[in-house]
N, C-alpha and C positions, 0 to 999 in steps of 0.2 A: 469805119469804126463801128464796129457789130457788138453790142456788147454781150449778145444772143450766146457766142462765141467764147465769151470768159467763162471759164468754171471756177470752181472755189478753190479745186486742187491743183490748178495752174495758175493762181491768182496768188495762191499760197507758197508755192516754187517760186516763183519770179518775185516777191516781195521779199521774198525772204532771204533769196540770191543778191537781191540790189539794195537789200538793209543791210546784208553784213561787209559788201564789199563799200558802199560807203561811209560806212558805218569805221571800217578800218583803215581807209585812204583817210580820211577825217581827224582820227582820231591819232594817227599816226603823225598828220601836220600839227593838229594841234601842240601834243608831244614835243615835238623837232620844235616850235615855235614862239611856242607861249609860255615855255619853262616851266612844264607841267611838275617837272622832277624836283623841281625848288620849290614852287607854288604847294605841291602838295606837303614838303616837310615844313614848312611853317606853321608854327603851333596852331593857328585858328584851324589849318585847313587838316593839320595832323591828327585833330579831335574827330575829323568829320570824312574822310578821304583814307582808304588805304594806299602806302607808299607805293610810286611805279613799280617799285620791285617784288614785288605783293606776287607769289603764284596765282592769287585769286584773276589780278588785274592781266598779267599774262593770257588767263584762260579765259577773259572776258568776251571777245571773239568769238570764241566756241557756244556760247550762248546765246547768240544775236537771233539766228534761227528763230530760236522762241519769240524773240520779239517780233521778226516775220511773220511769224504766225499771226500771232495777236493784232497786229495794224492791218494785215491782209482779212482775218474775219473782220475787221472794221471797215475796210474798203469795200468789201466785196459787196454791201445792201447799197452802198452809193455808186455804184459800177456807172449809172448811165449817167450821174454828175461826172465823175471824176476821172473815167475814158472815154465816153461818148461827145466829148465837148474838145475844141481844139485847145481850150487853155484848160483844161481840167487839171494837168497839172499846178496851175497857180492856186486852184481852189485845194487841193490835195494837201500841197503845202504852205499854205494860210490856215490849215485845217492842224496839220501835226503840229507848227507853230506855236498855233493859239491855243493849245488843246496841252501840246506836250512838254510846253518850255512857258511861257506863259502864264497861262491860269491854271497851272495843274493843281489839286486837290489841296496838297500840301506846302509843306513849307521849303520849299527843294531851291538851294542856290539860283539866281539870275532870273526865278521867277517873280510875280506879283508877291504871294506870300513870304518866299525866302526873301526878297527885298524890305519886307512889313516886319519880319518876325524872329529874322536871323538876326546873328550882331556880326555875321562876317560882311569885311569892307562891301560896298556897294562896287565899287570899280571892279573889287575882286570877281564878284557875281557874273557881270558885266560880260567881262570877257569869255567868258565860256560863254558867250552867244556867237563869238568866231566861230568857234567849232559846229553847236549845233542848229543856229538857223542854217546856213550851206550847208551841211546833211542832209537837212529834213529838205531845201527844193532841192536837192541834186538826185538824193532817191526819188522824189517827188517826177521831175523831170524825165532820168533816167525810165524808170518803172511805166508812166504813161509813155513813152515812145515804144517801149519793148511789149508793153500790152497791145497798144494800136497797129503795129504792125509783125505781126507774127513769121510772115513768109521772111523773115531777114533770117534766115539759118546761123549767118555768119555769128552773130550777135547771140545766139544759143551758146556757143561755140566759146566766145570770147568771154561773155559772162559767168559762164560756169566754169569755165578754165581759171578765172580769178577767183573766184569762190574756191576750188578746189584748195589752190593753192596758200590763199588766206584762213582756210581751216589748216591747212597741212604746217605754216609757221609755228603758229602757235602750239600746236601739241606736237612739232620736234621739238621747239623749243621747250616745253615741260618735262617731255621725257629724258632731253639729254639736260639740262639745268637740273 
């Protein structure tokens, strides 16, 4: 584990490859699971949630990238915590956790604040921590293996091919809807 080795712009591809694909494995169970499609047209959540059927939510996907980005320039000043160590994934996602679902700034559902300051149900909050703590260690996980060891081609190969294709749903799906 060299972190001499990470650059920013490969830190940035790989973070960004392994946020959107679990980012849409995720987000896809969630859906299938937790009755996203009901949960959201009920009035509390109808105020607050655009419907699944939403083109916006469709295209959601197509935007994850950016969030790549922006977690990868976060990563990248902690490289020698958060690759150089054999559990640095633990500390990675302890980190997006408590940083991005947790204490985040505002008042955003299932967090400290949305908990304090929302009036939607607490249970309801709640559950959408199914979805996104397993995200955050899976990309977490994910991303420190595929950082640490680079010589796996295979996994170049396999991750990008899901990437590909997880961009390509969604905007046939736009284009022919």
């Amino acid at each position: 584990m060299n972190t001499q080795k990470i650059t920013l712009f490969g830190l940035i591809i790989k973070t960004s490859v392994v946020h959107t694909i679990t980012y849409f494995l995720m987000g896809l169970l969630a859906y299938s699971f937790l009755g996203y499609a009901e949960r959201f047209a009920q009035a509390d959540m109808a105020r607050l949630m655009r419907q699944t059927s939403d083109p916006i939510v469709m295209a959601g996907p197509l935007f994850q990238p950016l969030r790549g980005i922006i977690f990868a320039l976060a990563f990248y000043p902690l490289r020698e915590i958060l690759f150089n160590r054999k559990n640095g994934w633990l500390v990675m996602g302890w980190l997006l956790v408590a940083l991005g679902v947790f204490a985040t700034f505002g008042p955003t559902p299932g967090s400290i604040e949305g908990l304090i300051y929302t009036i939607l149900p607490i249970s309801g909050q709640l559950i959408g921590w199914l979805e996104v703590i397993p995200q955050a260690l899976l990309l977490s996980a994910i991303l420190h293996y595929w950082v640490n060891h680079p010589e796996k081609k295979w996994l170049n190969w396999v991750l990008g091919t899901a990437f590909f294709v997880m961009m390509l749903l969604p905007t046939m799906g736009l284009l022919i809807g």
